[in-house]
MDAnalysis code that builds the backbone (N, CA, C; Angstrom):
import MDAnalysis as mda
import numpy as np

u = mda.Universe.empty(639, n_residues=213, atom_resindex=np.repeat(np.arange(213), 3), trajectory=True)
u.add_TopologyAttr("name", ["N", "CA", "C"] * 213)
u.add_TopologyAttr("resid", np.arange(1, 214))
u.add_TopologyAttr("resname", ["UNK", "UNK", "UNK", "UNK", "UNK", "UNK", "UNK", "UNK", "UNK", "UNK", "UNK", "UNK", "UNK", "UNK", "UNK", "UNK", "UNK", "UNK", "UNK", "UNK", "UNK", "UNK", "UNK", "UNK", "UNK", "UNK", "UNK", "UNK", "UNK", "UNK", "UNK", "UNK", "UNK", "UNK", "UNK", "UNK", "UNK", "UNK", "UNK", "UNK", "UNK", "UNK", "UNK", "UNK", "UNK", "UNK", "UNK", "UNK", "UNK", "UNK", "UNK", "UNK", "UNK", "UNK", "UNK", "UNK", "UNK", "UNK", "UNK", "UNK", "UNK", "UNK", "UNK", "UNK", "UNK", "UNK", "UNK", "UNK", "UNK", "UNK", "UNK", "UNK", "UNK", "UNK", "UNK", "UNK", "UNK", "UNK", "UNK", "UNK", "UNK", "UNK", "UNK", "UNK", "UNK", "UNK", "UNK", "UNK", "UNK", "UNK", "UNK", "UNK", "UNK", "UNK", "UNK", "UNK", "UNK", "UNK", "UNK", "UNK", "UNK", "UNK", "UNK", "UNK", "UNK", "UNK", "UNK", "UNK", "UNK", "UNK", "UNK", "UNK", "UNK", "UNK", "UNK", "UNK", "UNK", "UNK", "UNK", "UNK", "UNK", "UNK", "UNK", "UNK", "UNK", "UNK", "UNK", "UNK", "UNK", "UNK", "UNK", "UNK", "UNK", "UNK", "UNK", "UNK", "UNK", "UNK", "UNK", "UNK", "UNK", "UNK", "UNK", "UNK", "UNK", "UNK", "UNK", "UNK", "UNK", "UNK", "UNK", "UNK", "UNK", "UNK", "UNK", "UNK", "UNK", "UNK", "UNK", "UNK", "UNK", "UNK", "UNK", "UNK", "UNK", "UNK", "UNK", "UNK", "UNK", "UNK", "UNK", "UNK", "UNK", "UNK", "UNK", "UNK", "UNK", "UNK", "UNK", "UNK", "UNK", "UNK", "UNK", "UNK", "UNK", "UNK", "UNK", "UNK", "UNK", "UNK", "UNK", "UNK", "UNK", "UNK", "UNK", "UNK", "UNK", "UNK", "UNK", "UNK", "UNK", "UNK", "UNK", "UNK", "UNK", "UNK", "UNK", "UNK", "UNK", "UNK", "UNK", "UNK", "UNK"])
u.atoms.positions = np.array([
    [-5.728, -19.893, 39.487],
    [-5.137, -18.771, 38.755],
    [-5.038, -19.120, 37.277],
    [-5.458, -18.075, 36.334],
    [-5.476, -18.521, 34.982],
    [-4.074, -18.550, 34.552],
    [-3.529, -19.090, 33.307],
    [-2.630, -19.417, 32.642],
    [-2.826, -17.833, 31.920],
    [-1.416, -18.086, 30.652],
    [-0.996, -16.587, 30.048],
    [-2.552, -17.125, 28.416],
    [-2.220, -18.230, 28.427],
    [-3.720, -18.872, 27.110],
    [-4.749, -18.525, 27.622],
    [-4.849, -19.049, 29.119],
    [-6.543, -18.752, 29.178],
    [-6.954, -17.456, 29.178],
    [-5.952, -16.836, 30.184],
    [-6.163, -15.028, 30.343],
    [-6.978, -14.482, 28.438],
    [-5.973, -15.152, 27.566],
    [-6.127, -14.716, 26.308],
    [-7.623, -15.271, 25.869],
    [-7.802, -16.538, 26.058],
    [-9.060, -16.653, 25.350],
    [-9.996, -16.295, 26.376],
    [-9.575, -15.804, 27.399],
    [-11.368, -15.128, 28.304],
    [-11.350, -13.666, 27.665],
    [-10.187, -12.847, 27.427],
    [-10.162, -11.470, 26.999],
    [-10.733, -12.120, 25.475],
    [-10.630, -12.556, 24.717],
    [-10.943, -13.015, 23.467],
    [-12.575, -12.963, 23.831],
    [-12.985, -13.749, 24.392],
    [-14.555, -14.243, 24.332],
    [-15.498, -13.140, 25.248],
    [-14.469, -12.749, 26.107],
    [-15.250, -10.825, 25.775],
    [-15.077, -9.756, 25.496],
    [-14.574, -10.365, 24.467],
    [-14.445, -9.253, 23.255],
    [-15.627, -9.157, 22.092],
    [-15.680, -10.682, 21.648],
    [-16.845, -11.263, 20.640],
    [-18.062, -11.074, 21.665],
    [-18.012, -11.255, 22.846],
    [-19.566, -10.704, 23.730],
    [-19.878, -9.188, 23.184],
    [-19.047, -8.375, 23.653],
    [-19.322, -6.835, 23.459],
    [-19.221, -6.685, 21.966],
    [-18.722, -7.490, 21.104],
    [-18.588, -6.607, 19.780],
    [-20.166, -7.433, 19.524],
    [-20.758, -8.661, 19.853],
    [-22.335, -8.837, 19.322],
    [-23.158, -7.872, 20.203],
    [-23.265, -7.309, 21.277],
    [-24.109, -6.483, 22.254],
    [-23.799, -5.103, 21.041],
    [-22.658, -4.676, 20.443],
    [-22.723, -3.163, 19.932],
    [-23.146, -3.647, 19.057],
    [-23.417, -4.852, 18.121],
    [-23.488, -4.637, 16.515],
    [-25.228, -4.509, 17.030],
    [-25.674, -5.416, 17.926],
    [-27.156, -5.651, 18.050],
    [-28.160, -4.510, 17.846],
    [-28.996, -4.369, 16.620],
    [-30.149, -3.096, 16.652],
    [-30.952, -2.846, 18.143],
    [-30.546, -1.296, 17.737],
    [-31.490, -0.976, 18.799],
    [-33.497, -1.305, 18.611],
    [-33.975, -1.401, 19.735],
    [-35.418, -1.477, 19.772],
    [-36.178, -0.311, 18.645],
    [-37.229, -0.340, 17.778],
    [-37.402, 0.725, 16.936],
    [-38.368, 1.791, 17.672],
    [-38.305, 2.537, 18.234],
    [-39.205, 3.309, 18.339],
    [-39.824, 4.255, 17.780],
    [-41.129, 4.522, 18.207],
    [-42.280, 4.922, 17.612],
    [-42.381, 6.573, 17.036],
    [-42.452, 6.804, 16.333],
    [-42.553, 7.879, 15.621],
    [-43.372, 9.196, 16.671],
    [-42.819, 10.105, 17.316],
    [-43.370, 10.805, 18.050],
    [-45.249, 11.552, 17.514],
    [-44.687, 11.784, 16.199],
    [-45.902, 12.681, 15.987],
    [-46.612, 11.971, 15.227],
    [-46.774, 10.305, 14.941],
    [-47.700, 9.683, 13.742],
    [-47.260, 8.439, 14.472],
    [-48.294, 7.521, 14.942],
    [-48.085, 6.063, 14.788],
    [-49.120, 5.166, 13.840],
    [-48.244, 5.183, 13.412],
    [-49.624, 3.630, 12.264],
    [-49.690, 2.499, 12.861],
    [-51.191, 2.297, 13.256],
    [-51.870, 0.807, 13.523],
    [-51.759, -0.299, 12.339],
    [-51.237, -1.040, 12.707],
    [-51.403, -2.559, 11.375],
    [-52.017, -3.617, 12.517],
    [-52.506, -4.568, 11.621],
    [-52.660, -5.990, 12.305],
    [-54.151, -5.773, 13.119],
    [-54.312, -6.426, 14.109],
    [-55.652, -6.165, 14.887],
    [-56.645, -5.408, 15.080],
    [-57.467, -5.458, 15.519],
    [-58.418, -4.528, 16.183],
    [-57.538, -4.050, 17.704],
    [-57.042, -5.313, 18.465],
    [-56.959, -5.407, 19.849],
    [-55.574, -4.188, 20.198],
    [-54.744, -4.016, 18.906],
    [-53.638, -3.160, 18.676],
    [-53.868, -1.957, 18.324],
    [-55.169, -1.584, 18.207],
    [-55.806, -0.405, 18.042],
    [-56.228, 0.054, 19.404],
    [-56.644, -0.799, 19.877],
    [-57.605, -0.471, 20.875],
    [-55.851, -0.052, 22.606],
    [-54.996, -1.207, 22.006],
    [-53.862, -0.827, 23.185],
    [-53.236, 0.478, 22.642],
    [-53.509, 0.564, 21.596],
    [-52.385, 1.800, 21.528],
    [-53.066, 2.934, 21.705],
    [-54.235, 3.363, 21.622],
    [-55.292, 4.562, 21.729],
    [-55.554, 4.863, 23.262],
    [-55.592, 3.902, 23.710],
    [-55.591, 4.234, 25.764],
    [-54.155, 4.346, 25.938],
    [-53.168, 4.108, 25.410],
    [-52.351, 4.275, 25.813],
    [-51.855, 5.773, 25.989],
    [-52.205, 6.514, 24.469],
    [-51.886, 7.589, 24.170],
    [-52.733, 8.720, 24.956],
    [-51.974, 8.859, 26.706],
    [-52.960, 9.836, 27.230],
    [-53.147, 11.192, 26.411],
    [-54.370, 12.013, 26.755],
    [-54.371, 12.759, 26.091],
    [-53.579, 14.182, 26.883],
    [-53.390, 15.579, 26.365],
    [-52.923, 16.146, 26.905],
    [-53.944, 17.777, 26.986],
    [-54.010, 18.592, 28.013],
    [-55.094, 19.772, 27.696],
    [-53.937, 20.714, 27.305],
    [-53.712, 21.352, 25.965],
    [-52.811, 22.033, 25.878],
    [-53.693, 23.098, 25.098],
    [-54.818, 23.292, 25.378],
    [-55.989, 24.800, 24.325],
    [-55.037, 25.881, 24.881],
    [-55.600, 27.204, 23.842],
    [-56.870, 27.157, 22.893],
    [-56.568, 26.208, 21.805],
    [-57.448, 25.651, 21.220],
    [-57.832, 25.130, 19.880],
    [-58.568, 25.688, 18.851],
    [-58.447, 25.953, 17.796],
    [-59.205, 26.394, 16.894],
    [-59.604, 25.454, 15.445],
    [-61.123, 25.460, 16.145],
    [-61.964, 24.873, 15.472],
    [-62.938, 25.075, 14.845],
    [-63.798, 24.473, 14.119],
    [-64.689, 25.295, 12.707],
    [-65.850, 24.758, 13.603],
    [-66.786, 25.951, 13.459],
    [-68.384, 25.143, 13.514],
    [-69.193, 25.871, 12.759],
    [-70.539, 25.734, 12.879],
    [-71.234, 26.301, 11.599],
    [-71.948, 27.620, 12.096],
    [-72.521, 28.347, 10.735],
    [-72.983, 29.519, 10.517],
    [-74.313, 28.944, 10.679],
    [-75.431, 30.105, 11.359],
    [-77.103, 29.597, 11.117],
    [-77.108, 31.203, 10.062],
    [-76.985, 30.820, 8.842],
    [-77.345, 31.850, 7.641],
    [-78.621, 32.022, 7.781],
    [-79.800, 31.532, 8.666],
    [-80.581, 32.432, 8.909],
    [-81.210, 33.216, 9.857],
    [-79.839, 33.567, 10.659],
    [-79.831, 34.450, 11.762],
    [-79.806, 36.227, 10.914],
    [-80.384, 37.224, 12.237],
    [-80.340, 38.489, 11.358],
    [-78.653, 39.064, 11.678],
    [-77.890, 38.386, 12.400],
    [-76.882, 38.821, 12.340],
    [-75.812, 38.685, 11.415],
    [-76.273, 37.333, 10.687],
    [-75.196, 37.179, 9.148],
    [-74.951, 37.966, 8.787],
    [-74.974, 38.539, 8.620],
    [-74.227, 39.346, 7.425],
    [-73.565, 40.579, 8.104],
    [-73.511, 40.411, 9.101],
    [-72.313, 41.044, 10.205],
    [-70.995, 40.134, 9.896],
    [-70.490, 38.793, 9.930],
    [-69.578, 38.201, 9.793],
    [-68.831, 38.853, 8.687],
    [-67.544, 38.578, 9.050],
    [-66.939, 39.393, 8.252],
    [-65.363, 38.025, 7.639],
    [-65.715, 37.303, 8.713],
    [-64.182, 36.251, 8.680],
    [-64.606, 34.358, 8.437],
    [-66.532, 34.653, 8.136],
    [-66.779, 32.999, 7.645],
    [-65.756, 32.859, 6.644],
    [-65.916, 31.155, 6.186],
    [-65.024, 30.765, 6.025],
    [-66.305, 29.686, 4.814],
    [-65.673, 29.794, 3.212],
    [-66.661, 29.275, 2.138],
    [-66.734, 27.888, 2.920],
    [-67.815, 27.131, 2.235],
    [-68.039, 25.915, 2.617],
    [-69.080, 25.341, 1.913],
    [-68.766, 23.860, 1.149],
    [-70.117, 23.307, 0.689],
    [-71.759, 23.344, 1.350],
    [-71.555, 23.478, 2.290],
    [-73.009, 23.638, 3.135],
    [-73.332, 24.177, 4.023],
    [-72.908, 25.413, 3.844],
    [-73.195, 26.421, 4.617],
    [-71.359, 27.508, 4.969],
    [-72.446, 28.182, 6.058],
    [-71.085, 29.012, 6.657],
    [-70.243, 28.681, 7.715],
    [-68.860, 28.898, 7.703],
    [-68.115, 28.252, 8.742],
    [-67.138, 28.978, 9.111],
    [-67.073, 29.191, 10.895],
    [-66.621, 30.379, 11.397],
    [-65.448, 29.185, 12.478],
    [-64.228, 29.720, 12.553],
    [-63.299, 29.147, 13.172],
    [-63.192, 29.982, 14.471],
    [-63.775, 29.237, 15.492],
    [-63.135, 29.574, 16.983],
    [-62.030, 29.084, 17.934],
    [-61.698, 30.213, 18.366],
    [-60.247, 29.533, 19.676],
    [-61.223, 29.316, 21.062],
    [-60.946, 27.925, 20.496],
    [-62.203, 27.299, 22.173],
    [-61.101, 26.558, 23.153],
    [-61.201, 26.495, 24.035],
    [-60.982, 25.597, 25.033],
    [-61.595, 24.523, 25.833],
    [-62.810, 24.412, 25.381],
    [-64.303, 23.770, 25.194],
    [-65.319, 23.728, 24.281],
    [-65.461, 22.508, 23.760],
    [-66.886, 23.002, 22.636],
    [-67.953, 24.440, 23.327],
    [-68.365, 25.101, 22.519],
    [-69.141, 26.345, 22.987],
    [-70.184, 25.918, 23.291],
    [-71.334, 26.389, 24.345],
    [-72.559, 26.338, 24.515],
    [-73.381, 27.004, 23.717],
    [-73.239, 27.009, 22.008],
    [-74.495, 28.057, 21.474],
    [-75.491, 27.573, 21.906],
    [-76.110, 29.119, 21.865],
    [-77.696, 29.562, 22.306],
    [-78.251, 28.471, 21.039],
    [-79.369, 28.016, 21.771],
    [-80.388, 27.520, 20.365],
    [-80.888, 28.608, 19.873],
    [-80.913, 28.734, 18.464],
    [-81.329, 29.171, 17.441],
    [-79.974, 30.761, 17.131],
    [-79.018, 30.581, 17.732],
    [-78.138, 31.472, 18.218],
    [-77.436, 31.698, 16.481],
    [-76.561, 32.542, 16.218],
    [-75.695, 32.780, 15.045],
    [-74.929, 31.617, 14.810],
    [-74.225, 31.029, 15.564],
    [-73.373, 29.527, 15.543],
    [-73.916, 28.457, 16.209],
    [-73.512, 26.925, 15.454],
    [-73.716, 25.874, 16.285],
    [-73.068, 24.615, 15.771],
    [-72.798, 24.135, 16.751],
    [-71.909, 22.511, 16.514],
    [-72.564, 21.067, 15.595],
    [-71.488, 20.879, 15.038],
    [-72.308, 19.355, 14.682],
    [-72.473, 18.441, 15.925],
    [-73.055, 17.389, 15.580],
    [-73.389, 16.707, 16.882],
    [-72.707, 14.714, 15.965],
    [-72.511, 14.089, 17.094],
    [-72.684, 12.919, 17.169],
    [-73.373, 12.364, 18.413],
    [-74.117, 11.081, 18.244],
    [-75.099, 10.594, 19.386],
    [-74.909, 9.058, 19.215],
    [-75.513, 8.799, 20.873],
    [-75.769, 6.954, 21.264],
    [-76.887, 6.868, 21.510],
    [-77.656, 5.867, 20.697],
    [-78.883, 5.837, 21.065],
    [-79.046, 3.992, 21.412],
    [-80.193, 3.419, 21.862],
    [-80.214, 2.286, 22.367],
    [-80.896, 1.318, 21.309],
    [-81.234, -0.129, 21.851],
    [-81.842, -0.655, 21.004],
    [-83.137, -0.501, 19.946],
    [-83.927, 0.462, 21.096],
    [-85.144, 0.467, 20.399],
    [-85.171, 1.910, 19.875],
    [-84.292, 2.681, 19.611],
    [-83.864, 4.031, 18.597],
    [-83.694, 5.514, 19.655],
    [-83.675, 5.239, 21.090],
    [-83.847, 6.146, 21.745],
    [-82.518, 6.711, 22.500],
    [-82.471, 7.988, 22.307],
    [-81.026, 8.498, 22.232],
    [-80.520, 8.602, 23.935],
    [-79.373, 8.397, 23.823],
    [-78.309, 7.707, 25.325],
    [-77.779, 9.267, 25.919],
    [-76.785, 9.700, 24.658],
    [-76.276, 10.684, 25.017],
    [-75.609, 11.535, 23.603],
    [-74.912, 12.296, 23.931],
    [-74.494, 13.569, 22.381],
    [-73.092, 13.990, 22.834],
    [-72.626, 14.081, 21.680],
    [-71.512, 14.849, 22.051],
    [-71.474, 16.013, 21.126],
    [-71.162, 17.313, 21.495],
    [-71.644, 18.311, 20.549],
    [-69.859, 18.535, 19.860],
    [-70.111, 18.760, 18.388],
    [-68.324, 18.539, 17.886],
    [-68.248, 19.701, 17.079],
    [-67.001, 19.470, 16.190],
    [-66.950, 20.923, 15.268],
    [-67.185, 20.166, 13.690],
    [-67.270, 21.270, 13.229],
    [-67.647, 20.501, 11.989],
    [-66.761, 19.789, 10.977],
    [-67.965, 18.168, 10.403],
    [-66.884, 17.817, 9.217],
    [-66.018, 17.429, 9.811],
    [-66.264, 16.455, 11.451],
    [-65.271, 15.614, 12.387],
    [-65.711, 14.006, 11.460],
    [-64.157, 13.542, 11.792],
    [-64.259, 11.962, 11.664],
    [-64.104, 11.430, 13.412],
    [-65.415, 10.459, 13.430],
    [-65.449, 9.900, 14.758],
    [-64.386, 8.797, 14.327],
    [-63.265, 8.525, 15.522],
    [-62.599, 7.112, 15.351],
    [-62.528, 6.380, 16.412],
    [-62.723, 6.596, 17.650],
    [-62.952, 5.629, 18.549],
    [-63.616, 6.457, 19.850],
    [-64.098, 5.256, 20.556],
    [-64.879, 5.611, 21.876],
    [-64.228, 4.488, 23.454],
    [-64.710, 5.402, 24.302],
    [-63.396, 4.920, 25.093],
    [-64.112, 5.842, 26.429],
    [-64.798, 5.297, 26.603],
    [-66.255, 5.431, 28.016],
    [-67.402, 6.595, 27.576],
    [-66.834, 7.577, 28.055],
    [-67.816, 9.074, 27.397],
    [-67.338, 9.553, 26.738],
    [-65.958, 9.423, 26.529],
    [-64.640, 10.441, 25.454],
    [-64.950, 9.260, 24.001],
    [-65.163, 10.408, 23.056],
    [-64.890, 10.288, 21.258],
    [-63.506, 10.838, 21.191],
    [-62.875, 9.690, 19.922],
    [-61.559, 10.359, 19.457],
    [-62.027, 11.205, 17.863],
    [-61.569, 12.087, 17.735],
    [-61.928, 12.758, 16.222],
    [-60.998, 13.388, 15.476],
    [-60.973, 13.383, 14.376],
    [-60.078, 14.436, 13.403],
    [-61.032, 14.941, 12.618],
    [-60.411, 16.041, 12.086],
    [-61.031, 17.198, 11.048],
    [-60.450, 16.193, 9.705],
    [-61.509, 16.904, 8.927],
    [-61.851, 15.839, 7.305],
    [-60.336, 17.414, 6.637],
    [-60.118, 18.263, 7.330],
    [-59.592, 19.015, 6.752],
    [-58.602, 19.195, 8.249],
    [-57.390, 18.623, 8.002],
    [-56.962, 18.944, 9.747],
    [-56.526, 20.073, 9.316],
    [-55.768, 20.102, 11.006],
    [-54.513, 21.345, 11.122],
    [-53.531, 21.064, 10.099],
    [-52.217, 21.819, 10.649],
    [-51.144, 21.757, 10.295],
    [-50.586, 20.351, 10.925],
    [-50.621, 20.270, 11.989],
    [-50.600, 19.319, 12.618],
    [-50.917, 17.935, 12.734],
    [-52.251, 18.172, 12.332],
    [-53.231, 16.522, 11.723],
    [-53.513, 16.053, 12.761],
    [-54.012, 16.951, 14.243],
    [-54.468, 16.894, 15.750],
    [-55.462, 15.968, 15.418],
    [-55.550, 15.441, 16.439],
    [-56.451, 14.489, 17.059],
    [-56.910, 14.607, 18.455],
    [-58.504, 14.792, 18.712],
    [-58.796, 15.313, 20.376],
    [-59.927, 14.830, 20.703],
    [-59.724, 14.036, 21.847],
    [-60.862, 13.292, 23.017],
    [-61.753, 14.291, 23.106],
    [-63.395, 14.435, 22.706],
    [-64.522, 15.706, 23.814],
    [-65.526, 14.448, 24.391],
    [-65.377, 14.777, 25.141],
    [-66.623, 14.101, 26.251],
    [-68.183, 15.013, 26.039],
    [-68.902, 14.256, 26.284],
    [-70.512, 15.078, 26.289],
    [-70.459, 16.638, 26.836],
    [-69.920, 16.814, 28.054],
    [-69.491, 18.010, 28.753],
    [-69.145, 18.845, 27.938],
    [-68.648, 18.719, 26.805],
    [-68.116, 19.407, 25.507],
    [-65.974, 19.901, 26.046],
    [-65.758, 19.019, 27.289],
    [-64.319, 19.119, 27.176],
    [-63.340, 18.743, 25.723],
    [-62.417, 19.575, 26.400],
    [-61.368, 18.749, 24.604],
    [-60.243, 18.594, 24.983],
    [-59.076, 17.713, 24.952],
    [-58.079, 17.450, 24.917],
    [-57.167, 16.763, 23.611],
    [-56.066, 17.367, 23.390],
    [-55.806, 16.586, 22.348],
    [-54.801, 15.277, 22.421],
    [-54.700, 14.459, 21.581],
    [-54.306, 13.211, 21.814],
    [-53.083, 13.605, 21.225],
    [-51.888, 13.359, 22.165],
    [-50.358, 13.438, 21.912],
    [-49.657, 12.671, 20.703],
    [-50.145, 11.687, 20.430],
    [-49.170, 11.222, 19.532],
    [-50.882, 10.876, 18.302],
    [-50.720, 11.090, 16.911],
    [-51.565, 10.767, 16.043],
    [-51.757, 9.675, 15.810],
    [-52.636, 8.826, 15.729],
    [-53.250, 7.480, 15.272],
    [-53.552, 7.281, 14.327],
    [-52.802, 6.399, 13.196],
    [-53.954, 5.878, 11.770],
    [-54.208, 5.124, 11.783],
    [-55.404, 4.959, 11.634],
    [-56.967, 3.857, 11.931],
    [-56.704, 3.026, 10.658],
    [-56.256, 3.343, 9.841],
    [-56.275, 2.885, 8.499],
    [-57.913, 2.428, 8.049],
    [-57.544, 1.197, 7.867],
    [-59.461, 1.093, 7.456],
    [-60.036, 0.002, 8.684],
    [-60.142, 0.287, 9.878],
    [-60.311, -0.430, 11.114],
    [-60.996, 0.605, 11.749],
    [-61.392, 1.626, 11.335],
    [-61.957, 2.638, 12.665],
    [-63.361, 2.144, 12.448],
    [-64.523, 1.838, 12.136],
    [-65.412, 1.406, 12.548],
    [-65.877, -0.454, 12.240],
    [-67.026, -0.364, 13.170],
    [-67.476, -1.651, 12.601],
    [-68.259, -2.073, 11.669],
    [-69.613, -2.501, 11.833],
    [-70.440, -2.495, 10.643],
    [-71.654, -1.363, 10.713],
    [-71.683, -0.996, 9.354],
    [-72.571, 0.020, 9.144],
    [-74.310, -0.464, 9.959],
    [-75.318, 0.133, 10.636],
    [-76.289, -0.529, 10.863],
    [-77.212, 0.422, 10.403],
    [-78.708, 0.177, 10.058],
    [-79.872, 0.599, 10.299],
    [-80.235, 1.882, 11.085],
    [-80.327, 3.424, 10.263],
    [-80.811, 4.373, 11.599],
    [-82.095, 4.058, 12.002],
    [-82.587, 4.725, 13.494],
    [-83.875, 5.144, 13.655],
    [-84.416, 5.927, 13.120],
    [-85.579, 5.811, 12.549],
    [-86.863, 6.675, 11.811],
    [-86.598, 7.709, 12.394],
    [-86.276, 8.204, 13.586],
    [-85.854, 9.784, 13.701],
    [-84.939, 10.860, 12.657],
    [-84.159, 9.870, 12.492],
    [-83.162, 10.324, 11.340],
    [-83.341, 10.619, 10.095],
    [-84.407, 10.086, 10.252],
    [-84.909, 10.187, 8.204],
    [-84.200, 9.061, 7.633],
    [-84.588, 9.345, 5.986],
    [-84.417, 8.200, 5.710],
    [-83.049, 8.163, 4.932],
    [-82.826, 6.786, 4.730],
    [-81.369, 6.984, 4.175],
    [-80.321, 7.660, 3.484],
    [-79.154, 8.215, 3.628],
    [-78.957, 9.004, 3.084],
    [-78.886, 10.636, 2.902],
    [-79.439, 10.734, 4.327],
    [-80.113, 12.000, 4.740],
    [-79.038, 12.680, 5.407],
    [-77.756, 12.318, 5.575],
    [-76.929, 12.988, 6.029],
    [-76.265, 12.404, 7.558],
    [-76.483, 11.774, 8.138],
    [-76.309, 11.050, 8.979],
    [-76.128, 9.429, 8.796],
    [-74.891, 9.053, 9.288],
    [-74.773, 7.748, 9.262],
    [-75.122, 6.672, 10.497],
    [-75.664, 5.596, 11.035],
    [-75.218, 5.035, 12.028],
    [-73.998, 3.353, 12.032],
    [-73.827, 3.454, 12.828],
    [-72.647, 2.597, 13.186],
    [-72.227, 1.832, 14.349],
    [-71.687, 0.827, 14.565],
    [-71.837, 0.181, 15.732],
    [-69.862, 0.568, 15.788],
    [-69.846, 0.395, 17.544],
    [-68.616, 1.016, 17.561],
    [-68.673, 0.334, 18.891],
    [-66.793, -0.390, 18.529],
    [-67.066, -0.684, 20.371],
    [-65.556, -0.244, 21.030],
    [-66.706, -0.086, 22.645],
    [-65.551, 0.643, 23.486],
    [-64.874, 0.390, 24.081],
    [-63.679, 1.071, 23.984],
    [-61.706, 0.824, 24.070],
    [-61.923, -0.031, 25.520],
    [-62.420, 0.635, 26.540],
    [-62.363, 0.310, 27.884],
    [-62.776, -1.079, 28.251],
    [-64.386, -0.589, 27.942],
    [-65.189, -2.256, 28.235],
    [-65.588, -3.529, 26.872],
    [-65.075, -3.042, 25.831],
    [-65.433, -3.741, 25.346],
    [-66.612, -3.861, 24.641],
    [-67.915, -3.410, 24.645],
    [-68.932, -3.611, 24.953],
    [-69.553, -2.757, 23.165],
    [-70.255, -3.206, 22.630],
    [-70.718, -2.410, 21.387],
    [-71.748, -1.271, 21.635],
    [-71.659, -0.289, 20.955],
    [-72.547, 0.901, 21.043],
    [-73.014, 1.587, 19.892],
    [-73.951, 1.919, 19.559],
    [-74.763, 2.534, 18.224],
    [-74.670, 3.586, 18.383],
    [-73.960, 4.332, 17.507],
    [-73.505, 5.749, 17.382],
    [-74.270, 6.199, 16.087],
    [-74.924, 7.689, 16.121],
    [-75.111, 8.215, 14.907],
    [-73.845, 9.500, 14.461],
    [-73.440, 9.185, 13.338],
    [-72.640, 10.089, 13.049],
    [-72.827, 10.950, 11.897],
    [-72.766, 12.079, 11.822],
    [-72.835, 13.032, 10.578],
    [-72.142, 12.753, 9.442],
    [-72.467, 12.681, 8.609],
    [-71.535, 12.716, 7.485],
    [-71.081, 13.764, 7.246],
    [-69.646, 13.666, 6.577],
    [-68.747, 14.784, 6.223],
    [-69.846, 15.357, 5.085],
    [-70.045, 16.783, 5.195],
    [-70.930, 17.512, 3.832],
    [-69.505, 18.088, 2.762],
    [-70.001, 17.380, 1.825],
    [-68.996, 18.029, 0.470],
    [-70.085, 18.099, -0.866],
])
């Protein structure tokens, strides 16, 4: 049985327990609508799988005008643009334009060692590619939303957008490489790039459009 002292110094010493447990900071957590990447590659790569994505369309997204369709000049709601015309749709999927149709998507592609193309993903225009992560590209608009969305499309032309925003800071790609002679020649509007993926690891040669300004 304790004494009337000890009673006092055990109530004493948890007291100084609980008053260090309340002074102690809480854990910081992460900014719901913006997280900034610092430090690694490998901290890029955990925090981007982490961030499932969510299907919450429609989305409205820009793709381009073919100004030399005979229907131009029916549009009534393009939208100015350094290189051309640009019409904003509420998609829930990249669109299937018709070839040679009034509208059509920019594209990004994987092609292999010896310049021969893997697969495409058809996008909207004036996308920044920032990571890859099996068949899904992550992208933002060079001009976002309100929002500053960010959304996974797979080849299929699905879209989902990524719940919490990512800044890549200056880590979103790797080294610039060499296009294939398909592309034309340098400078031509298309970039390629080696990019490797979230999942396996593994490097992949992507051609990407350059933003037109």
């Amino acid at each position: 049985m304790l004494g009337k002292f000890d009673r006092v110094a055990a109530l004493t010493a948890l007291a100084i327990i609980a008053g260090c447990a309340a002074a102690a900071p809480d854990a910081p957590v992460p900014d719901a609508a913006e997280l900034t990447l610092q430090g690694n590659r490998n901290s890029v790569e955990a925090s981007v799988r982490a961030a499932n994505a969510v299907e919450d369309g429609p989305y409205i997204l820009p793709f381009w005008v073919n100004i030399d369709h005979p229907d131009v000049a029916t549009l009534v709601d393009a939208d100015a643009h350094p290189c051309g015309g640009v019409v904003r749709h509420q998609v829930t999927a990249i669109p299937e334009f018709p070839e040679g149709g009034l509208f059509f998507a920019s594209t990004a592609g994987e092609y292999n060692t010896v310049g021969n193309p893997v697969r495409e993903w058809k996008l909207p225009v004036d996308y920044l590619l920032l990571a890859l992560d099996g068949d899904r590209v992550l992208i933002e608009l060079a001009v976002p939303d309100e929002r500053r969305s960010q959304y996974w499309i797979d080849p299929a032309g699905r879209i989902s957008r990524a719940p919490v925003r990512i800044d890549f800071g200056q880590e979103i790609y790797e080294d610039i490489v060499e296009c294939p002679a398909r592309f034309g020649p340098a400078g031509a509007g298309v970039t390629c790039r080696e990019m490797t993926d979230l999942g396996t690891g593994e490097p992949h040669r992507l051609s990407i459009e350059d933003v037109c300004t």
